[in-house]
Structures are given as C-alpha cells and as structure tokens.
C-alpha positions as a Markdown table, in Angstrom:
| # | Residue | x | y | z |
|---|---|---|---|---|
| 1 | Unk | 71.0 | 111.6 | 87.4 |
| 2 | Unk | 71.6 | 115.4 | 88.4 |
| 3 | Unk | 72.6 | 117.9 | 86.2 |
| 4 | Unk | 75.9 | 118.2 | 87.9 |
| 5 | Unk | 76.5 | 114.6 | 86.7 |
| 6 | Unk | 75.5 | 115.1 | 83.6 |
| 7 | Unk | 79.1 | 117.6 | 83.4 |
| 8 | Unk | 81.8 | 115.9 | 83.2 |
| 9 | Unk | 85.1 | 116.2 | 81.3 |
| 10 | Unk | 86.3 | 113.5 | 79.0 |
| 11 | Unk | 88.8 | 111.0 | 81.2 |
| 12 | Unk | 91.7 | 110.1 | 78.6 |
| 13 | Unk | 94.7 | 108.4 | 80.4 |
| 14 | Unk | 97.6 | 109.9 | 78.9 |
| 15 | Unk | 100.8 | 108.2 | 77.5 |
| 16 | Unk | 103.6 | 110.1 | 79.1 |
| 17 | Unk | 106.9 | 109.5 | 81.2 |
| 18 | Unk | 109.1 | 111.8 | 82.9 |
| 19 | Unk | 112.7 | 111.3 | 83.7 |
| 20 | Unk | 114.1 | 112.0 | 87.1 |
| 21 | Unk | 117.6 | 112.6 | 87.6 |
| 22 | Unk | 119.3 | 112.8 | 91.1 |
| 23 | Unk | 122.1 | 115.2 | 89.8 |
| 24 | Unk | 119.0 | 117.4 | 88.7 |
| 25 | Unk | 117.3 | 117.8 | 92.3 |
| 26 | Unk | 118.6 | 119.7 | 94.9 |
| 27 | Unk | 117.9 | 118.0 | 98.0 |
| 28 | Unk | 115.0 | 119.7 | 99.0 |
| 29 | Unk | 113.5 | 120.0 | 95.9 |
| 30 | Unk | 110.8 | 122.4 | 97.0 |
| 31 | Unk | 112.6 | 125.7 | 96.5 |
| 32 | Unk | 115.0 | 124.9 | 99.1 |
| 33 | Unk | 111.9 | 124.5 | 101.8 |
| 34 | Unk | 112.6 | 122.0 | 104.5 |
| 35 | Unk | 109.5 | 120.9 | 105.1 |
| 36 | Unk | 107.9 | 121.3 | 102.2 |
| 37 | Unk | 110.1 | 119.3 | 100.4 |
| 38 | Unk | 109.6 | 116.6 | 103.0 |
| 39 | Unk | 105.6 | 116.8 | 103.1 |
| 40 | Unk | 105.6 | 116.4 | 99.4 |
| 41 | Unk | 108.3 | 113.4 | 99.6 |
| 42 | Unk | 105.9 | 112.0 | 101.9 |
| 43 | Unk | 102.6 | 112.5 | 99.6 |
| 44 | Unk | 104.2 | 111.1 | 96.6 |
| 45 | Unk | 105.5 | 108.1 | 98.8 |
| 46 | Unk | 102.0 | 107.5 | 99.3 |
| 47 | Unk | 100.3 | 107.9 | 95.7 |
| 48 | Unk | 101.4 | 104.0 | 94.3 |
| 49 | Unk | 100.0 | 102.1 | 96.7 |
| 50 | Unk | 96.9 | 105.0 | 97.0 |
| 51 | Unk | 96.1 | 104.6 | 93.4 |
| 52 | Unk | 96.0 | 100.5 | 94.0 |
| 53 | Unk | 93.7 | 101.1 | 96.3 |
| 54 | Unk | 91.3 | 103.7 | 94.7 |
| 55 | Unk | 91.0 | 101.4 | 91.4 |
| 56 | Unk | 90.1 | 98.4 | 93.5 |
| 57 | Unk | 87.8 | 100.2 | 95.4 |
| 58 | Unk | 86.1 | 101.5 | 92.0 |
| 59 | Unk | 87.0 | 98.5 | 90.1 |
| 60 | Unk | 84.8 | 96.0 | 92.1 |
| 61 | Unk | 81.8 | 98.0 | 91.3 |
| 62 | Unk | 82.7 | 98.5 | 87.7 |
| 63 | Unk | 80.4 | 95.5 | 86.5 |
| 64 | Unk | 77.4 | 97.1 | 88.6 |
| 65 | Unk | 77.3 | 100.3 | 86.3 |
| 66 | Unk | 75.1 | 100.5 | 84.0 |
| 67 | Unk | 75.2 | 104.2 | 82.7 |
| 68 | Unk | 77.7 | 104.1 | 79.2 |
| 69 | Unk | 79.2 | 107.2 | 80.0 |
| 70 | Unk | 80.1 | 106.7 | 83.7 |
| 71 | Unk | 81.4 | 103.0 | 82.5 |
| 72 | Unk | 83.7 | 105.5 | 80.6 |
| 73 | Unk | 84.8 | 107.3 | 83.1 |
| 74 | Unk | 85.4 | 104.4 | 85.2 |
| 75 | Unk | 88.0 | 102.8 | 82.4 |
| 76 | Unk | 89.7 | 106.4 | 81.9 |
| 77 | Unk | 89.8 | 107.0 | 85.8 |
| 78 | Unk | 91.7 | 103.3 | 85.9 |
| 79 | Unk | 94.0 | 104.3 | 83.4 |
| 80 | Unk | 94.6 | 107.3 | 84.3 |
| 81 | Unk | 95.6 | 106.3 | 88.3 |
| 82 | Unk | 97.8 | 103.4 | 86.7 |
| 83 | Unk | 99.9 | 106.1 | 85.1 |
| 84 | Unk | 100.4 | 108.1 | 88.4 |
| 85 | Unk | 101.3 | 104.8 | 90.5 |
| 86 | Unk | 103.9 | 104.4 | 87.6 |
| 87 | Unk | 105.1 | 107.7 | 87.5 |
| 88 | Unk | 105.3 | 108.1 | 91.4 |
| 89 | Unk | 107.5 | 104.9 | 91.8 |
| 90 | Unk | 109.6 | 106.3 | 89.5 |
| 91 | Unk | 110.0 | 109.4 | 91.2 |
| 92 | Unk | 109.9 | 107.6 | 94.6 |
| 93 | Unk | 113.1 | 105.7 | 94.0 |
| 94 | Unk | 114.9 | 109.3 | 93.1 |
| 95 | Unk | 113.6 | 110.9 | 96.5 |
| 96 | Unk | 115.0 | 107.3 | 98.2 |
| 97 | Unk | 118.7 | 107.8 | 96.7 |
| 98 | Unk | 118.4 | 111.8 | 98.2 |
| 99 | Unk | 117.8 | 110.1 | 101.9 |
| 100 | Unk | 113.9 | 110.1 | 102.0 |
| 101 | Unk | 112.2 | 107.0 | 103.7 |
| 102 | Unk | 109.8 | 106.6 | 100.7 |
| 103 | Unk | 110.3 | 103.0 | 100.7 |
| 104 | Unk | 109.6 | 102.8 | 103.9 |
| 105 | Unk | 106.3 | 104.6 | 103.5 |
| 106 | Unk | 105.0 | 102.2 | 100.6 |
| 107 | Unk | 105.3 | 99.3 | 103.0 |
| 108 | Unk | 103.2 | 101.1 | 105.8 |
| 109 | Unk | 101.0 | 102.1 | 103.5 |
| 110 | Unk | 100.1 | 99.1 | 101.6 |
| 111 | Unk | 100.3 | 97.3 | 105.4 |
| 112 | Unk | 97.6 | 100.2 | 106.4 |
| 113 | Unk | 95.2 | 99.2 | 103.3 |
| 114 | Unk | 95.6 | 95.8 | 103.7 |
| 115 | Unk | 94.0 | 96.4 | 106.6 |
| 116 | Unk | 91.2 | 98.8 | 106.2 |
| 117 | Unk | 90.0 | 96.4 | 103.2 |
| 118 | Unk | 90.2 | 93.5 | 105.9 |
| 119 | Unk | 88.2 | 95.6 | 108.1 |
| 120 | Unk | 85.1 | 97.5 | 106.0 |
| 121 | Unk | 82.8 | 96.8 | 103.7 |
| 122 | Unk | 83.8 | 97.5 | 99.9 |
| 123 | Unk | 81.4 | 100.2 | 99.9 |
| 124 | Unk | 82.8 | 101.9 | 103.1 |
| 125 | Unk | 86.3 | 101.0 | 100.7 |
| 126 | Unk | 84.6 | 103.1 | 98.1 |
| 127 | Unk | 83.4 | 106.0 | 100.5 |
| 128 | Unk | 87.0 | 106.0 | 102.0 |
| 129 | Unk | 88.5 | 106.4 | 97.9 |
| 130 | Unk | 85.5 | 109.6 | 96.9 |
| 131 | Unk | 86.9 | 111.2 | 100.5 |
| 132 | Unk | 90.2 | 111.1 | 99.7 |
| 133 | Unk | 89.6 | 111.5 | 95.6 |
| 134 | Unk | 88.0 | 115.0 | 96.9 |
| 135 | Unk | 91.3 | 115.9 | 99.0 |
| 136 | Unk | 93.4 | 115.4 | 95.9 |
| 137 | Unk | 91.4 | 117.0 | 93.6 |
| 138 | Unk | 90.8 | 120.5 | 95.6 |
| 139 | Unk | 94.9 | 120.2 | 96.5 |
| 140 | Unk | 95.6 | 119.6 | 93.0 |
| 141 | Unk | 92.9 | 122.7 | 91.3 |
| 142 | Unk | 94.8 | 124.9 | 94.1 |
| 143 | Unk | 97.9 | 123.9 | 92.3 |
| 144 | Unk | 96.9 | 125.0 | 89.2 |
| 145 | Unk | 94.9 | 127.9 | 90.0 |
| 146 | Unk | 97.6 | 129.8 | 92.5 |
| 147 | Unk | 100.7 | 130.8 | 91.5 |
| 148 | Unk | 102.6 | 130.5 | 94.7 |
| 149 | Unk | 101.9 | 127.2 | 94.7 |
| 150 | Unk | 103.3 | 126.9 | 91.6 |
| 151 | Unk | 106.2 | 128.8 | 92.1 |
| 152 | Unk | 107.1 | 126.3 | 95.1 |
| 153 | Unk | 108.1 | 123.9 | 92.7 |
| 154 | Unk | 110.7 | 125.6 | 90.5 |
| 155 | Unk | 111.5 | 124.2 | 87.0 |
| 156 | Unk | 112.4 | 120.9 | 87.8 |
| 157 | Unk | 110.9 | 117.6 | 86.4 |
| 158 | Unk | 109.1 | 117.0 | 89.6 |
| 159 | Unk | 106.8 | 120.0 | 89.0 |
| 160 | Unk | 106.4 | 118.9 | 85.4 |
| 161 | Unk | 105.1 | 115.5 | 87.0 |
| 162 | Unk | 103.0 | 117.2 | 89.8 |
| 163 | Unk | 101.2 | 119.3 | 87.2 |
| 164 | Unk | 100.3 | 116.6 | 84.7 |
| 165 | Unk | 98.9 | 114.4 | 87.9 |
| 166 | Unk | 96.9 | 117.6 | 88.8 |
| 167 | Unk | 95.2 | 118.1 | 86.0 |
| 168 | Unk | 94.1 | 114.4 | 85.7 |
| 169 | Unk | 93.3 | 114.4 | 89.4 |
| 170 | Unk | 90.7 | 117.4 | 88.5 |
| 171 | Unk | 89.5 | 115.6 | 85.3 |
| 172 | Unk | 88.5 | 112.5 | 86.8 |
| 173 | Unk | 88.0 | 113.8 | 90.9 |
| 174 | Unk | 83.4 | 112.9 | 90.6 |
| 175 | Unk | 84.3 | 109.5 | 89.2 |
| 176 | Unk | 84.5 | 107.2 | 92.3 |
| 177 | Unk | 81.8 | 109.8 | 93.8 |
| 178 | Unk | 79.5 | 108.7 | 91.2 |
| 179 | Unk | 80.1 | 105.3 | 90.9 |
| 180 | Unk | 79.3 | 105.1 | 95.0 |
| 181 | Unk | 76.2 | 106.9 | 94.2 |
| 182 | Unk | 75.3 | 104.7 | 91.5 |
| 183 | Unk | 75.9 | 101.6 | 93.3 |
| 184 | Unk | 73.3 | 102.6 | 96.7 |
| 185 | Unk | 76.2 | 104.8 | 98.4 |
| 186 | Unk | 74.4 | 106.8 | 100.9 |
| 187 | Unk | 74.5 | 110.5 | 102.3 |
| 188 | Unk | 75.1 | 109.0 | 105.8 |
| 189 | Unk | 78.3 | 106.8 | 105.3 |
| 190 | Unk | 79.6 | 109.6 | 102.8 |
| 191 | Unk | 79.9 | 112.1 | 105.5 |
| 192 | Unk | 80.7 | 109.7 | 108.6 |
| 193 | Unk | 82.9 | 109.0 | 106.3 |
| 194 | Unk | 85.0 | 112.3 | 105.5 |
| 195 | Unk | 84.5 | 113.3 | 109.1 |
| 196 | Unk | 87.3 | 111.0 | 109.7 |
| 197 | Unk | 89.3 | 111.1 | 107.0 |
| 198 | Unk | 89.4 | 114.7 | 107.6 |
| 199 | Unk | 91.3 | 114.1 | 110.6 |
| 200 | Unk | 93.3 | 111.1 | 110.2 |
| 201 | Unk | 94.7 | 111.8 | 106.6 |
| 202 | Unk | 96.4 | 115.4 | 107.9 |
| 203 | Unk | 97.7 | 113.5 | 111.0 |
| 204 | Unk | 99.0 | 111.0 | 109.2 |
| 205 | Unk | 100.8 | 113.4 | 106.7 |
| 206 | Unk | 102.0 | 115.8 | 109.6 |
| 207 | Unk | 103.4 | 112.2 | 111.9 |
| 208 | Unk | 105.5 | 110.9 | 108.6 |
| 209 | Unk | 106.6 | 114.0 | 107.8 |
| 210 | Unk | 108.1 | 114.6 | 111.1 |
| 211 | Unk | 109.3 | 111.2 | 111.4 |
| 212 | Unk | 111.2 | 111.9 | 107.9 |
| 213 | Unk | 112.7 | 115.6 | 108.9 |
| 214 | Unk | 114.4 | 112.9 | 112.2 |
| 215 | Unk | 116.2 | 111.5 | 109.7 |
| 216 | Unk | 117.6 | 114.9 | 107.4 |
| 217 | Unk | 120.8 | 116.5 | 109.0 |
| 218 | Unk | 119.7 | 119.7 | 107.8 |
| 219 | Unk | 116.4 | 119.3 | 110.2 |
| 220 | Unk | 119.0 | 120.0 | 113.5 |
| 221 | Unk | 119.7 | 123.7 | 112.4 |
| 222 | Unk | 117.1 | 124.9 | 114.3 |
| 223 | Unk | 116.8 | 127.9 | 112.7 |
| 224 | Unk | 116.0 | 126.6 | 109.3 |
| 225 | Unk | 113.5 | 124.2 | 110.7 |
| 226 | Unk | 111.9 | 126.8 | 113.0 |
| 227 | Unk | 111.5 | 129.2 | 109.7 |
| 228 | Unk | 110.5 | 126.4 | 107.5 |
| 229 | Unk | 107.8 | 125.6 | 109.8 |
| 230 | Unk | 106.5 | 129.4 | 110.0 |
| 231 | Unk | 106.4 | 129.4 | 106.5 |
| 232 | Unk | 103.9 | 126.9 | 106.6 |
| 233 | Unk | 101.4 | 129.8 | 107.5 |
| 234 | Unk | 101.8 | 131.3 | 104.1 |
| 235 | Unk | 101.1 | 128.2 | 102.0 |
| 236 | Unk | 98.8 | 128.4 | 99.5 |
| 237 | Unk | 97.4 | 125.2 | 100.4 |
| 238 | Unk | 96.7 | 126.0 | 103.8 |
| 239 | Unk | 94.1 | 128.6 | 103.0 |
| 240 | Unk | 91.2 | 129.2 | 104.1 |
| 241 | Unk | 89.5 | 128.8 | 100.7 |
| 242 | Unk | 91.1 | 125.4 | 100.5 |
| 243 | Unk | 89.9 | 124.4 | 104.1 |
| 244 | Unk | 86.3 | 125.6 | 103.0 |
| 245 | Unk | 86.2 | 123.8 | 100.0 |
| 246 | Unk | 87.2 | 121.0 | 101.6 |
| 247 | Unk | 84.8 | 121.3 | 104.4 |
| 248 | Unk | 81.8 | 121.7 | 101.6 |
| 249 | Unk | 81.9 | 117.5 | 101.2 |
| 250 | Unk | 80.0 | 117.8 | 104.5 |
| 251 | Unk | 77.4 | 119.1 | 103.0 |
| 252 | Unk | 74.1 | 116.9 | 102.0 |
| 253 | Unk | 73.3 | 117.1 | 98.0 |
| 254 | Unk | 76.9 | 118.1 | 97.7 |
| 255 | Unk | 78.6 | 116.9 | 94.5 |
| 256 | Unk | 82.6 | 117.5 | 93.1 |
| 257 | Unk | 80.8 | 119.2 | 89.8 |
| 258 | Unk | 79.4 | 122.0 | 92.1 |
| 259 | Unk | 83.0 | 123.6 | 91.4 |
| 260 | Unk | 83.1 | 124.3 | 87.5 |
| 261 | Unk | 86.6 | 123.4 | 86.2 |
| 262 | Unk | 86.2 | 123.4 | 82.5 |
| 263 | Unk | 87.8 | 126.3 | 81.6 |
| 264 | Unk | 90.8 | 125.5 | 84.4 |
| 265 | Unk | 91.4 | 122.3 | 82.5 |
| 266 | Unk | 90.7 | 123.6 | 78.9 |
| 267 | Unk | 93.7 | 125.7 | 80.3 |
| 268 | Unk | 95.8 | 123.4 | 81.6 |
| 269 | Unk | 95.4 | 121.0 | 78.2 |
| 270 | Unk | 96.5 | 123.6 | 76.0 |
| 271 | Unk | 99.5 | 125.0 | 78.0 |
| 272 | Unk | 100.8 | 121.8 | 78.6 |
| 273 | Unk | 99.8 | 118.8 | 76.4 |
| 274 | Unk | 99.0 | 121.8 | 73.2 |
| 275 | Unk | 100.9 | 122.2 | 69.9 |
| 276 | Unk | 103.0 | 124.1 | 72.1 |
| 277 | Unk | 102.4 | 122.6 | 75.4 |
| 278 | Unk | 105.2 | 122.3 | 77.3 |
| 279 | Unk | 104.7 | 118.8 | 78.1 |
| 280 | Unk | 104.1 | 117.8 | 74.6 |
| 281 | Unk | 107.4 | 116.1 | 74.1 |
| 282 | Unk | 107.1 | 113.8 | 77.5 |
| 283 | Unk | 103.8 | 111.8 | 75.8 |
| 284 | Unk | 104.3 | 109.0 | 73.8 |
C-alpha cells in the first residue's frame, strides 16, 4: 500500500434530511440560469440510481478485502451513497412537480445500468464506478473551493443539499479506487476505462439537458437561452483547472490522494455540521 493510501479521511455516513418545498424554489432554481438549472436537474435525476450502482459495483468485492481500514471505508462509502440516493429522490420528486423529466431520467438510467452490468465484467463495473467517483469528486471540491460556484446556488435548500453531498463525495472519492486496486484492478482497464467515460458521461449530460430545455416554455425566448448558453463559458466548473484535474486520472501511478483535501474538509465539517454549522439542525 502507497503512502497516498495510507491518507485517508474517516467515512461517517451522516444522519441528516432536508426538506424541499416547491413554493420555496423558483423555477430555475440556479440563480435564475436556464440551463444551469436544467443541467443540475439533470445530474440530480441521475445520482439514485448512480449511487445503486456504485455500491453494487463496490459491494461485490467487499468480502475480497482484507485490509481493516479499507473494509471501513467500504461500509462508510455504502452508507454514505445510501443517504444521497435518499436525499436525491426526495429532491427529484420537487424538480418533477416544477416540470422537469426527472422521472423520466431514473428510468433511462436504471435501463442504461441494467445494461452495462449485463454487458462487462464486475470489475470493468468497478472501473466504470472509480471513473465516475473521480468526476464527482473534482466537481464537488470545485464546489466547495470556488465561490462562484457557490454563489450559483443561492440560499435555497437545494444548495444546502448539494454541499453536504460534496463534502461526502470528497471524503469518500479513493474508496472504490482502492478497492479495484485491491481486488487485481489494473492500470490498463483503469484508463481504457476513463477514456470513455470521459466522453460519453458529458454527452450524455449535454443530450438530456437539451432534451429537458424542449420541454421548458421559457427555453423559446431565444434570448434568454442564447445568454444562458454563453454563460456557460464563465462557469466555474468548466475551467481549465477542472478539465486538468480531470484529465490527471490518465495518468499511470495516479491516485485521488494526490490532491490533499484535509484541510478543505476540516473546513467544510466545521462550517456546516460544527457547534455552529449551519447544517447542524438538518442531522438527526
């Protein structure tokens, strides 16, 4: 084991609920931004039946570690992606009363991974959740390391949400990377592997999104879409230090540890789940 493994952060799931009400959500939620609001509908559409599928990809190897403190890990990372399946239904059937097709996208979805399971191996499976575990957890420390990106999300409870899945996406994002390690995961499927997910996740984000806009009345005043869509130049998660570190999981020897984030979650812990933390009163 490599010093980078030997540095991770304690996985705790955490006890918590939001509440969600329409009356409290503008209809695009994302400080008014058309698309945004509509690419992060999309990505929360997708999380439940995402997280079923990442803890069956680490779960069948869970018997197969023998290391005590990545067993650990494993039961916390489990835990912890049981939560955000919860909590993103729950959100998921708000964004469905406001007119988004996130029902629609849990079916296609858990159609889609139906599929891939029928298709490759459980460790490809398990290559396929690290590759997308590292897309979550570089969008999420982008979250809570840029201010713009947090200032997209306003005060509402959906922010409160997003932040609390972000910092659990950055505690536990070397978990099913490890586990692959430690079950014979090679270099070689790693990387064929992230070559395509590189492609097909964003084109799968950008189709449903557009396929969503179709369907918003507000999408026809071409102005607003056209300035929505320009606006997308200036995200802060459409950087090039986000491309980059995405890009670095290409690298042989590469591991999620190379990117410290203890004091980013020591942070995060104490501003939101703290004596005073502002998300104190949501755990339970």
């Amino acid at each position: 084991m490599t010093a980078n493994e030997n540095r991770h952060p304690a996985v705790q799931p955490r006890r918590i609920r939001f509440n969600y009400p329409v009356a409290a959500l503008d209809r695009h939620f994302v400080q008014g931004d058309l698309v945004m609001s509509h690419m992060i509908a999309h990505l929360s559409a997708v999380f439940p039946e995402g997280e079923d599928f990442f803890i069956r990809s680490v779960r069948r190897y869970a018997d197969q570690i023998t290391d005590p403190d990545l067993k650990d890990q494993v039961k916390g990372f489990i835990g912890q992606e049981v939560t955000h399946g919860r909590e993103h239904r729950a959100l998921n059937e708000r964004l469905h009363e406001m007119g988004y097709p996130t029902r629609r996208i849990d079916r296609l979805v858990n159609r889609r991974q139906k599929a891939i399971e029928r298709r490759f191996s459980p460790l490809t499976c398990l290559a396929i959740t690290a590759a997308l575990e590292h897309f979550t957890a570089v969008f999420a420390e982008t979250l809570l390391t840029d201010e713009r990106a947090q200032a997209l999300l306003g005060n509402t409870e959906v922010r409160s949400m997003l932040l609390w899945h972000a910092i659990e996406e950055s505690e536990h994002r070397s978990v099913a990377f490890d586990v692959y390690r430690a079950v014979g995961g090679d270099e070689t499927r790693r990387i064929r592997t992230m070559r395509i997910i590189r492609f097909s996740f964003p084109l799968a984000v950008v189709t449903n999104t557009l396929i969503s806009l179709f369907a918003d009345r507000a999408a026809y005043h071409p102005v607003r879409l056209v300035r929505s869509f320009a606006a997308l130049r200036h995200s802060p998660f459409l950087t090039r230090a986000v491309f980059r570190r995405l890009g670095e999981y290409m690298r042989p020897g590469f591991h999620p540890d190379d990117h410290d984030n203890t004091a980013l979650l020591e942070q995060w812990t104490a501003a939101l789940f703290g004596e005073q933390g502002v998300l104190a009163g949501h755990l339970h």
